[in-house]
C-alpha positions in Angstrom: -2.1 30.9 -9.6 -4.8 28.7 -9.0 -4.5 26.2 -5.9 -4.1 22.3 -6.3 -7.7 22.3 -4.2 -9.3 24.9 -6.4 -8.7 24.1 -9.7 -6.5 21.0 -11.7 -6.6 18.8 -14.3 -8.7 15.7 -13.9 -7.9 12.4 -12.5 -4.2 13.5 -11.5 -2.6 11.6 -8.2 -0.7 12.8 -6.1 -2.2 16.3 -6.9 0.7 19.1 -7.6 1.7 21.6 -5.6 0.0 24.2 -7.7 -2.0 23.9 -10.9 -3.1 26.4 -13.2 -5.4 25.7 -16.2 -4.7 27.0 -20.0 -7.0 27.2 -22.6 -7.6 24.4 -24.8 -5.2 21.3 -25.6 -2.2 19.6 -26.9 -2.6 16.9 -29.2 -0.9 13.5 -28.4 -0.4 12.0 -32.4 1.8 9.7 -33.8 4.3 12.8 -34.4 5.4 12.9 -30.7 8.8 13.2 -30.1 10.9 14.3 -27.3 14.4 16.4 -26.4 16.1 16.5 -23.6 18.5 19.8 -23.2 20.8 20.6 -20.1 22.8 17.8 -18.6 23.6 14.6 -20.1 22.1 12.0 -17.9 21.9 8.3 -19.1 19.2 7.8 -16.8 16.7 10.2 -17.8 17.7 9.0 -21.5 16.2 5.7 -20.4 13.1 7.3 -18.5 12.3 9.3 -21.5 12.3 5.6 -23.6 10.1 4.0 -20.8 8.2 7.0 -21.2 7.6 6.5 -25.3 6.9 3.1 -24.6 4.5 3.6 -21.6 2.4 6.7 -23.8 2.0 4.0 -26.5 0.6 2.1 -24.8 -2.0 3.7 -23.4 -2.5 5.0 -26.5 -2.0 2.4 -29.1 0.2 5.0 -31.6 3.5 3.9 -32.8 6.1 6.8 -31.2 9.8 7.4 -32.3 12.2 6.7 -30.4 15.0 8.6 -31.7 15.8 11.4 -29.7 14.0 14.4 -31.8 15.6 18.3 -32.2 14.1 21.0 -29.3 13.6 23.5 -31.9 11.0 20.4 -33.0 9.7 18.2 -30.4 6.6 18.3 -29.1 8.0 17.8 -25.2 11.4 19.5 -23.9 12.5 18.2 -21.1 15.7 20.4 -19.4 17.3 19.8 -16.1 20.0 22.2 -14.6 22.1 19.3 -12.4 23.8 16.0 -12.6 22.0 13.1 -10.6 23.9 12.2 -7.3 26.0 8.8 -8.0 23.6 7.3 -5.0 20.5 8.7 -4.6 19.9 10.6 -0.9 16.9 11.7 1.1 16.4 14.9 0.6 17.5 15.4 -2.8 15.4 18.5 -5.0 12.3 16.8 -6.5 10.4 19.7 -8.2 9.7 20.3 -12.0 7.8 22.7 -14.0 5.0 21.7 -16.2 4.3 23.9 -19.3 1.4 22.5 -21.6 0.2 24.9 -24.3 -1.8 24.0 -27.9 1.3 23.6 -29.6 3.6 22.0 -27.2 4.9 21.5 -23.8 7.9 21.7 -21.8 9.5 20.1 -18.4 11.7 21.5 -16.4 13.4 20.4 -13.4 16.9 21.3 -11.0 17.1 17.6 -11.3 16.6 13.6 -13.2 14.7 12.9 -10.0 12.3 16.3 -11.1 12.2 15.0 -14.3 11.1 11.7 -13.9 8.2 12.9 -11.6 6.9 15.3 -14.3 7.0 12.4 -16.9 4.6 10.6 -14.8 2.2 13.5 -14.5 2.3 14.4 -18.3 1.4 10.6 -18.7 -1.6 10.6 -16.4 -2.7 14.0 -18.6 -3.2 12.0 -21.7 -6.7 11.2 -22.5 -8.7 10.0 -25.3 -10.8 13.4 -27.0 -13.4 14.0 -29.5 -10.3 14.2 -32.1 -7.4 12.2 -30.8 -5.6 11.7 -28.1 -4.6 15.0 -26.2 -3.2 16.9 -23.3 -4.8 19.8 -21.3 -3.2 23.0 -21.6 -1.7 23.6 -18.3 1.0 24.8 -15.8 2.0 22.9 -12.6 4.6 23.9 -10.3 5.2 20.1 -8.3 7.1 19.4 -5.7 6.5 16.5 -2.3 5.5 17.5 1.0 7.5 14.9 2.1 11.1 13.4 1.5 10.5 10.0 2.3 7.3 8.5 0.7 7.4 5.0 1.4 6.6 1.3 0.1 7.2 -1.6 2.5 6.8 -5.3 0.8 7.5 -7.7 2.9 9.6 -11.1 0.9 10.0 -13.2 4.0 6.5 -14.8 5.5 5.8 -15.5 1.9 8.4 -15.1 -0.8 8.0 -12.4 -2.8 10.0 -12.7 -6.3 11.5 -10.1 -8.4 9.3 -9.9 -11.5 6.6 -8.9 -8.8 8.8 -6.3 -6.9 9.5 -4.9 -10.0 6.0 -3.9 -11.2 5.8 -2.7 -8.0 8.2 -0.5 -8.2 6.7 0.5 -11.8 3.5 1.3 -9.7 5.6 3.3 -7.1 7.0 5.3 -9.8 3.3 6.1 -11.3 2.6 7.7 -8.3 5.7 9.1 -7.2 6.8 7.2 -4.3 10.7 7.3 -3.7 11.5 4.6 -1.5 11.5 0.6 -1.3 11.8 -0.7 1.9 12.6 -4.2 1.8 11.7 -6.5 4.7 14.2 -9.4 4.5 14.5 -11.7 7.1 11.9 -13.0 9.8 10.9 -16.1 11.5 9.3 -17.5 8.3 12.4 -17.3 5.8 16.1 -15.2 5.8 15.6 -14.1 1.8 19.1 -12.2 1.0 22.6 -14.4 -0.1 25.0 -13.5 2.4 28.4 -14.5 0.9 30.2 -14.4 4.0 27.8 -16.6 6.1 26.2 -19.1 3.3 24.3 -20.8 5.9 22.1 -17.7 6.4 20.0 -18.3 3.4 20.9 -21.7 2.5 19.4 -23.0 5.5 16.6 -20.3 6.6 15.3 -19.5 2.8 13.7 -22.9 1.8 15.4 -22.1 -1.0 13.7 -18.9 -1.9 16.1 -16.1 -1.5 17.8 -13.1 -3.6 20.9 -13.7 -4.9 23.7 -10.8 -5.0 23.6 -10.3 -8.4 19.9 -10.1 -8.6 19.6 -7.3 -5.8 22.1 -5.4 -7.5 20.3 -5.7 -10.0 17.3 -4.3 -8.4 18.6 -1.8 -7.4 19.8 -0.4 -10.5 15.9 -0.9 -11.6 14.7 1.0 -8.8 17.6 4.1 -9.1 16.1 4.8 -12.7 12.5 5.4 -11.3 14.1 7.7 -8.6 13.4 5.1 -5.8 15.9 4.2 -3.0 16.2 0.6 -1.5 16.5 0.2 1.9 16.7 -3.2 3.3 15.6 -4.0 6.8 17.1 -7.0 8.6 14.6 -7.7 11.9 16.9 -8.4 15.2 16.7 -8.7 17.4 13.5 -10.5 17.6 11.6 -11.9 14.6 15.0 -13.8 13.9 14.2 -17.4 14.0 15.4 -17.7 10.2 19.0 -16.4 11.1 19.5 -19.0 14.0 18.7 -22.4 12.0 22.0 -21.8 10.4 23.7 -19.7 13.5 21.8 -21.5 16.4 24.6 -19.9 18.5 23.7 -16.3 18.0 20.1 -17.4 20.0 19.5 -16.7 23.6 18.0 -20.4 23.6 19.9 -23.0 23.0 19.1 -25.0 19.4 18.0 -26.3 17.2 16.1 -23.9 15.2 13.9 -24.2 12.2 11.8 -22.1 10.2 8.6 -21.1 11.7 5.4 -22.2 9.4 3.0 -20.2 11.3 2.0 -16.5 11.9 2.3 -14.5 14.9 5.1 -13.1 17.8 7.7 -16.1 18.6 10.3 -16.2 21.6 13.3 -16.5 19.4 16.0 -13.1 19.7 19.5 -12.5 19.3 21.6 -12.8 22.7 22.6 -9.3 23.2 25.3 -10.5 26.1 27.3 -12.8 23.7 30.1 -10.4 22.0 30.3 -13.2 19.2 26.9 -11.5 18.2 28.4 -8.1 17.5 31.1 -9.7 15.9 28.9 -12.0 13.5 26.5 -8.8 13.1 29.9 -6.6 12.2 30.9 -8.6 9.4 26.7 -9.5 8.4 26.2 -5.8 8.4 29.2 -4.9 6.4 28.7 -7.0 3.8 25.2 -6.3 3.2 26.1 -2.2 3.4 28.6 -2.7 0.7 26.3 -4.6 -1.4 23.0 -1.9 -0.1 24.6 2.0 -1.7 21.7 3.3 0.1 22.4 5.6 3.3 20.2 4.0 5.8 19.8 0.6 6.9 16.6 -0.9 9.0 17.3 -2.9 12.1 14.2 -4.3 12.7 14.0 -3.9 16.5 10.3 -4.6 16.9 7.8 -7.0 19.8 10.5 -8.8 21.2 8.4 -10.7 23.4 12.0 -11.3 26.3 10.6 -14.9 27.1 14.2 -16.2 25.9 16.0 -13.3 28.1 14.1 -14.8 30.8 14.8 -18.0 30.9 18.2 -17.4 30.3 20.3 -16.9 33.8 23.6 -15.9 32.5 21.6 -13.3 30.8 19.8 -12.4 33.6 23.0 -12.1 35.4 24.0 -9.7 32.7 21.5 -7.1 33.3 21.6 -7.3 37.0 25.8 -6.7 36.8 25.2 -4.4 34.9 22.4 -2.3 35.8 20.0 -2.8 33.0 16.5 -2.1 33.9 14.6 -5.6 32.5 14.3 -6.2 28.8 13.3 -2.6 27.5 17.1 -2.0 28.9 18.7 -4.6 28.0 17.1 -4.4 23.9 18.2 -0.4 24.6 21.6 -2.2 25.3 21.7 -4.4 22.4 20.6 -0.9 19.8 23.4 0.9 21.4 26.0 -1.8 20.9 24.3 -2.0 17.5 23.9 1.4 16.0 28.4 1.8 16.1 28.6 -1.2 13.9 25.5 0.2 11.7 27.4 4.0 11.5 31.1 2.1 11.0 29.9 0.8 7.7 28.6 4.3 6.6 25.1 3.5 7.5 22.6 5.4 9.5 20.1 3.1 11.7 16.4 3.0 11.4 14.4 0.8 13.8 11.3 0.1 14.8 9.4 1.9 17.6 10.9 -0.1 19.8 14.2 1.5 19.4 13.6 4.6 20.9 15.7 5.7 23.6 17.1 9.0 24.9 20.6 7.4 25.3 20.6 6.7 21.5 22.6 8.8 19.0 20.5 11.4 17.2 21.2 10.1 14.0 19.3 7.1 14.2 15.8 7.1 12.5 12.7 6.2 14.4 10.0 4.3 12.1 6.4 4.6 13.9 4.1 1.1 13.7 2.2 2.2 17.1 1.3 5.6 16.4 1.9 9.0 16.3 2.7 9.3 19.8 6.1 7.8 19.5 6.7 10.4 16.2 6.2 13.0 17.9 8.4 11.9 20.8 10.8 11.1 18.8 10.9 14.7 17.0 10.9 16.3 20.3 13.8 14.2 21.4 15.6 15.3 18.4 15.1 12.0 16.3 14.1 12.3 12.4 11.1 9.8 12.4 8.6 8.0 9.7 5.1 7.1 10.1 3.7 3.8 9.2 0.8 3.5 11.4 -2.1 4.3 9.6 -0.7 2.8 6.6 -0.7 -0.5 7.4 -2.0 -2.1 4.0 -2.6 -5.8 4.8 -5.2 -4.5 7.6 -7.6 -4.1 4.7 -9.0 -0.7 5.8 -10.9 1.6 2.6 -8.3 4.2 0.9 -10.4 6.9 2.9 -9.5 5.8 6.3 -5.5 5.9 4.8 -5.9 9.0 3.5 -7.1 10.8 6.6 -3.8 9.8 8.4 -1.0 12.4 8.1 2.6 12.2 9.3 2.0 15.7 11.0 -1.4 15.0 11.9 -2.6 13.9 15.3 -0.1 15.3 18.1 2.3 17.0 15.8 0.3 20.5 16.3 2.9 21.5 18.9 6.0 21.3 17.5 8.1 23.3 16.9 9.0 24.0 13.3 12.1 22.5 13.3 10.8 19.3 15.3 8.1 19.1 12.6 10.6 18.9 9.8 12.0 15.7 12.0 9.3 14.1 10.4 10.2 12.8 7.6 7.5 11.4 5.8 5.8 7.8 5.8 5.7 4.4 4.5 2.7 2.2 3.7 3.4 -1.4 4.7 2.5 -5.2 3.0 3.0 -7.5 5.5 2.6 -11.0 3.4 1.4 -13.4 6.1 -1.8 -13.3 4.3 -0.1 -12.5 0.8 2.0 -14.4 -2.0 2.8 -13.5 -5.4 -0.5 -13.8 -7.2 -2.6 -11.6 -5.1 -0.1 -8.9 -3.2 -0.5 -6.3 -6.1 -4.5 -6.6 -5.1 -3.7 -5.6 -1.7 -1.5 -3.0 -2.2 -3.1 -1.6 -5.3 -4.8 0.9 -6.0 -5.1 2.5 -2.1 -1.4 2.6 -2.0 -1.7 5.3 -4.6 -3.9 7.1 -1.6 -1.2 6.7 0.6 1.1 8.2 -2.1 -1.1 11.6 -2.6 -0.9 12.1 1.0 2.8 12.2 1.0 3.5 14.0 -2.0 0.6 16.6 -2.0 -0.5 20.0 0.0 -1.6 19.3 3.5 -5.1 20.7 2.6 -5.8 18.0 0.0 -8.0 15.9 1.4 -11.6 15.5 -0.1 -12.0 11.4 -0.1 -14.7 11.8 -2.8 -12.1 13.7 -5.4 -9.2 11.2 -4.1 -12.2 8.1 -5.3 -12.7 9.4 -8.2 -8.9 9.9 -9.2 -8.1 6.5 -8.0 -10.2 5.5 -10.0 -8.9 6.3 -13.0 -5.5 6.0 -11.9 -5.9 2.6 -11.3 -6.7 1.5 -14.7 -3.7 3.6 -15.7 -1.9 1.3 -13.6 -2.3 -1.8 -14.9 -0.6 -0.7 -18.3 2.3 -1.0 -16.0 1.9 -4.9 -15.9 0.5 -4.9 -12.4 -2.0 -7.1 -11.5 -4.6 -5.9 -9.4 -7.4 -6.1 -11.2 -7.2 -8.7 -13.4 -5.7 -11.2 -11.1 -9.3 -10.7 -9.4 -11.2 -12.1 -12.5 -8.5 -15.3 -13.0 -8.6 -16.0 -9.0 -12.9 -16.0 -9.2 -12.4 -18.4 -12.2 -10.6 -20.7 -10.4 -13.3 -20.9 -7.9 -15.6 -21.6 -9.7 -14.1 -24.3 -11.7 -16.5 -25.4 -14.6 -19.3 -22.5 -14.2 -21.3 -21.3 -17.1 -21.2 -17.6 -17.6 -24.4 -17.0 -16.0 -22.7 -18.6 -12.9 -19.6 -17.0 -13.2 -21.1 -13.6 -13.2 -23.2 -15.1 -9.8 -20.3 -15.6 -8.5 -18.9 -11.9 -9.1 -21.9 -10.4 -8.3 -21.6 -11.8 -4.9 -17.8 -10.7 -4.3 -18.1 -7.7 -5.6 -19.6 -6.6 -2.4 -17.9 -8.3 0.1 -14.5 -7.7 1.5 -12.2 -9.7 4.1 -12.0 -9.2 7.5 -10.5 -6.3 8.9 -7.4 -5.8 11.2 -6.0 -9.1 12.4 -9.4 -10.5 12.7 -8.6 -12.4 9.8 -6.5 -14.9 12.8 -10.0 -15.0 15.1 -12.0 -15.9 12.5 -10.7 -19.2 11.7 -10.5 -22.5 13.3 -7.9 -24.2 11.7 -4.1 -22.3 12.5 -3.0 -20.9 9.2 0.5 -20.9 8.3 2.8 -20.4 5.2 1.9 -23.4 3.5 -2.0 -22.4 3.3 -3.7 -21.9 0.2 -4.4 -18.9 -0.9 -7.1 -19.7 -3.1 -10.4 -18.7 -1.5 -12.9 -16.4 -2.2 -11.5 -14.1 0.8 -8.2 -14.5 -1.1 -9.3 -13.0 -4.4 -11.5 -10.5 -3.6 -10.4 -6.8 -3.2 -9.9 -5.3 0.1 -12.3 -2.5 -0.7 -15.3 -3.5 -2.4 -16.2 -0.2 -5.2 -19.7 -1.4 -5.5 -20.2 -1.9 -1.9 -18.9 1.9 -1.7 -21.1 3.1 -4.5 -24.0 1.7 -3.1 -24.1 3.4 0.1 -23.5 6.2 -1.9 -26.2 6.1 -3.9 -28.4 5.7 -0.8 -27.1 8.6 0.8 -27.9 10.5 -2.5 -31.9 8.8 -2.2 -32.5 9.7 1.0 -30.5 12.9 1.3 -33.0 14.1 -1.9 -36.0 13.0 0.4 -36.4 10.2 -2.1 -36.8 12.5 -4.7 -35.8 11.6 -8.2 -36.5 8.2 -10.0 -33.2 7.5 -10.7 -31.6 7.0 -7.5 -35.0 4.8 -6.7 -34.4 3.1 -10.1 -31.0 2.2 -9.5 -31.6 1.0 -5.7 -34.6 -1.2 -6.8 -32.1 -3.0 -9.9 -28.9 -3.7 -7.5 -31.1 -5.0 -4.8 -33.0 -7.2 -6.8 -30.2 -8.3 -8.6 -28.6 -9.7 -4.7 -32.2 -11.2 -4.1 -32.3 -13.2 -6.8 -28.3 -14.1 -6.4 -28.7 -17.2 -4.8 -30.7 -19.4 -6.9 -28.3 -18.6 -9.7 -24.9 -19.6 -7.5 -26.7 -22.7 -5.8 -26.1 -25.2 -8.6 -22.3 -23.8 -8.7 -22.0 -24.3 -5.0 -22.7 -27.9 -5.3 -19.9 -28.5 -7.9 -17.1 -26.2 -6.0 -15.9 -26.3 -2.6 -14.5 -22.8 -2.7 -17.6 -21.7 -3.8 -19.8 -23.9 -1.3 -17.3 -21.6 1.8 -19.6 -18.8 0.4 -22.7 -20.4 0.8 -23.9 -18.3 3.9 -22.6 -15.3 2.6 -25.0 -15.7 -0.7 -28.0 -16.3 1.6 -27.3 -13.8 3.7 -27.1 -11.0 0.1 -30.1 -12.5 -1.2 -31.6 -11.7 2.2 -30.2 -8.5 2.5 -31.4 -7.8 -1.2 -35.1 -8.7 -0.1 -35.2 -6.5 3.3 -33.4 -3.6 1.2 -36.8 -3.8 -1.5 -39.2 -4.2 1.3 -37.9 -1.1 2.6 -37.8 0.8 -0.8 -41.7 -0.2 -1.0 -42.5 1.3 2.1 -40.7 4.7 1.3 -42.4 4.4 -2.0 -45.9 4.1 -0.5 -45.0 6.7 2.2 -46.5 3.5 4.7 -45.1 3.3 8.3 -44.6 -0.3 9.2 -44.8 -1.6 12.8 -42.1 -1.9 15.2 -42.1 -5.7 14.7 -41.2 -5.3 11.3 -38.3 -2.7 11.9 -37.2 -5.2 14.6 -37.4 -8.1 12.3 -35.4 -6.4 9.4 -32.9 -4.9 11.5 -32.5 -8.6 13.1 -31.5 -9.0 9.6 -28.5 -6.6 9.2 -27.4 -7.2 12.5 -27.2 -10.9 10.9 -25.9 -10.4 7.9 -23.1 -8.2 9.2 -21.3 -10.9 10.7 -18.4 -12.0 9.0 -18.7 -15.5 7.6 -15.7 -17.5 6.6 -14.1 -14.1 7.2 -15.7 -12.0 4.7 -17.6 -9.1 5.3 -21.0 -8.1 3.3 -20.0 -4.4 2.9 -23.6 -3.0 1.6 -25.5 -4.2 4.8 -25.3 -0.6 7.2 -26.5 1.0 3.7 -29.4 -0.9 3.7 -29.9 -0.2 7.1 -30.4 3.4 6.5 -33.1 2.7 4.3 -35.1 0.3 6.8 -34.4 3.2 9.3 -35.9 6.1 6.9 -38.8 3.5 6.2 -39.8 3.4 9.8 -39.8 7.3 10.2 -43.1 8.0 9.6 -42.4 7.8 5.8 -40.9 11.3 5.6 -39.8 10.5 1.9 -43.0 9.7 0.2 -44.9 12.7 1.9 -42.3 14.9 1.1 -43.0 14.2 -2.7 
């Protein structure tokens, strides 16, 4: 048996367990049908019709529906076990993959098995020389992980249903297993609460989920084998709950939603026992209407400025012993986490919520770092990773991928502090997202994030995940997500009335640039943002990893690493970089007519100038001529120019061409070497 590293079928993400390659190929032709043996499940009936649907359309051939005869069908699928009535952490995942020339079979203990092995036969299918086909192939599957996260968060900016539920599509793809849903904040409390109407009537602007509709979500995300669990923030990040409940706050009212970004002073009043009392009838509703076993408290950056100010509060934690506002939040988790378990719920919180005096059932969910995992683990906490995973921070799929739950700090554990760990969760925070550009920033690097979960530890070549992403993320957009085309519609609407020679000025310069990274997005703005700002600039539409900025610096690696051997590489250098040199004139005319594209006025003279020092440099390598310090200072003045953010995008291609002003001034090494 071949290893997943060492040998597997192309473009396949997550990669499987273990792979090993057959001879020749199945082919994928109008007469495909599929049986299903074993138990009768309805829900893997309705997989193996999304399934039909989802191979015709990637393939264009018309597929029958009907259920077909095993002795006849081209797939089998047979699993052993009925589904649990609510799906748990922890259930058995795995499935066997049998390809062969003449037919192929599934097998899994379980629908959840199943449904994960559907996904990889549909990533198999690729155009051949005669028809559409299949490599012949067995893969034994199953995750490294239990819990292989999504976090999108609905309340900054409202995220609606028809967008979740691609989402969830995408999750499926790639065999994530569980939707964490962040629900209330200071910008908007998004879920109907029956019980306490004024919840979302007064803290949603209107924009919440009804009951019906998360049931019915929930029901959508069971028959993809993904898990919903809702997070409620408190008790900070609350402000949302208190415009209807002002008397929940440790500040007196009123209250109203919060329109701009950042950490605000308003937090539950963990001394008032009508809290507990409001949260013990809050919490029970929503765990009736939630099936799902845990429930997220929130529990993060309460900044205590409210506990402060407060005396009786004060008076609280000095009568009682509480030592300052880390106690007196350890007070409020522990008054908490009863009410949480009496409803047949266990509690996850943030970081934040870690304490030794906590029961161990609780679940610790990792923003800062590692360190507080492996705490946590050691403590005898389960814990999930999300740092490192942080989506809306922009960082390349690479710099994702490298982060692992039992990476950094978790060498030392002991084997049964390391399974404590129970997986991950990448994260969409939406202050910076709505619904017409989140699947951009969460797609396709989530699918990174996903392989790193789901796969063997020792998968980890970033130039094998690229070129699988790749390809998986055109897959993806059969699935109705929207993160590639949305990019095309949002540069449209930027440039307003450009002809196509414009236009494609336009893409040419976002293709290679990319927004600001971290939370720098904040600093590099002078006017506040806030929940009612557009979302409609260039910085907006473009993706957070720029492929052509990526290839580029690839391809100058490849140059110099040949000592400039080869005319391709040179050929291909000289085309892209005069292509940005010329850029400008082109988008000039367009500048004057649009004001979103006038914002990217300095970053268009700053490519064109980057294209002109990247061809000087080329012609120096060419000629094998050393120029003068004064001109390597002047050019690198250039780059050190250019890689400035302006109105907060980032020209990704300038460190490349840095390298190749460096090789130019080292005695021309390249054109001697020739």
């Amino acid at each position: 048996m071949a290893s997943a590293q060492e040998q597997r079928p192309v473009n396949l993400m997550p990669v499987p367990a273990s792979v090993h390659s057959g001879a020749g190929q199945m082919a994928v032709d109008a007469s495909f049908s599929v049986a299903v043996t074993g138990r009768d499940d309805a829900r893997l009936e309705r997989a193996v019709q999304r399934f039909l649907y989802q191979l015709g359309r990637q393939t264009g051939l018309i597929l029958a529906a009907k259920p077909a005869d095993a002795a006849k069908a081209t797939l089998v699928i047979h699993t052993d076990h009925d589904s649990k009535p609510v799906q748990e952490l922890g259930e058995d995942e795995s499935y066997t993959l049998e390809v062969t020339a003449t037919g192929a079979k599934l097998t899994a203990p379980t629908t959840l098995g199943a449904l994960h092995g559907l996904q990889t036969f549909l990533q198999m299918v690729e155009a051949s020389a005669n028809g559409f086909a299949a490599p012949a192939v067995t893969i034994l599957d199953k995750p490294r992980f239990p819990w292989r996260g999504l976090m999108i968060d609905s309340a900054r900016h409202f995220i609606p249903l028809e967008v979740i539920r691609r989402n969830l599509d995408g999750m499926e793809a790639v065999k994530m297993n569980v939707f964490h849903w962040h629900l209330s904040e200071n910008q908007g409390f998004r879920a109907e609460s029956k019980k306490f109407p004024k919840l979302h009537q007064m803290g949603s602007d209107g924009l919440y989920f009804t009951q019906d509709e998360i049931r019915e979500l929930i029901v959508y995300a069971r028959d993809r084998g993904i898990r919903i669990v809702p997070e409620f923030d408190m008790p900070g990040h609350s402000t949302a709950w208190f415009v209807g409940h002002p008397e929940l706050a440790s500040a007196p009212g009123p209250y109203a939603i919060e329109r701009n970004w950042g950490i605000f002073d308003a937090a539950f009043d963990p001394t008032n026992e009508k809290t507990y009392k409001f949260l013990d009838q809050f919490i029970g509703e929503m765990a009736k209407l939630f099936p799902d076993q845990f429930f997220h408290v929130g529990g993060d950056e309460v900044n205590g400025k409210q506990w402060n100010a407060n005396p009786k509060i004060q008076e609280f934690i000095r009568a009682h012993g509480i030592k300052g506002n880390k106690g007196l939040q350890a007070y409020f988790n522990k008054r908490l986490q009863p009410i949480v378990a009496k409803h047949g719920k266990s509690m996850v919180g943030w970081d934040e919520v870690l304490d030794p005096s906590l029961p161990k059932d609780i679940t610790i969910h990792s923003w800062r770092g590692p360190k507080s995992l492996v705490e946590a683990a050691k403590l005898g906490y389960h814990g999930i990773l999300s740092n490192g995973y942080y989506l809306d921070l922009g960082w390349p799929a690479a710099r994702h991928y490298a982060v692992d739950p039992v990476g950094e700090g978790a060498g030392d554990l002991l084997a049964e502090e390391k399974a404590r760990i129970l997986g991950g969760e990448s994260c969409m925070w939406s202050e910076y997202v709505n619904a017409e550009n989140v699947d951009s920033r969460i797609w396709p690097r989530n699918a990174a994030i996903a392989e790193r979960l789901w796969s063997p530890q020792e998968v980890r070549d970033p130039a094998s995940m690229y070129a699988r992403l790749e390809a998986v993320s055109a897959k993806l957009e059969w699935l109705g997500l929207t993160h590639r085309t949305v990019y095309g519609a949002m540069l449209q609407r930027i440039a307003g009335s450009a002809s196509p020679e414009e236009l494609a000025a336009l893409r040419t310069l976002a293709d290679v640039v990319e927004p600001v990274k971290d939370y720098d997005r904040e600093e590099a703005t002078t006017a506040q943002p806030t929940s009612g700002t557009p979302l409609n600039h260039l910085v907006d539409a473009v993706p957070p990893e720029s492929a052509a900025g990526r290839h580029f610096d690839e391809l100058v690696d490849k140059y110099l690493a040949a000592s400039c051997h080869g005319d391709g590489a040179a050929t291909q250098l000289r085309s892209e970089l005069t292509l940005w040199r010329d850029n400008d004139a082109k988008l000039k005319p367009l500048a004057q007519r649009s004001f979103l594209v006038k914002e990217a006025a300095a970053s268009s003279r700053d490519l064109s100038a980057l294209g002109a020092a990247g061809l000087n440099a080329l012609d120096l390598l060419a000629r094998g001529v050393s120029p003068n310090a004064d001109w390597k200072a002047q050019q690198l003045s250039i780059i050190q120019t250019v890689e400035k953010p302006e109105r907060q995008l980032l020209l990704v291609p300038a460190p490349a061409v840095g390298k190749l002003i460096e090789a130019a001034t080292s005695g021309g090494a390249c054109a001697r070497a020739r």
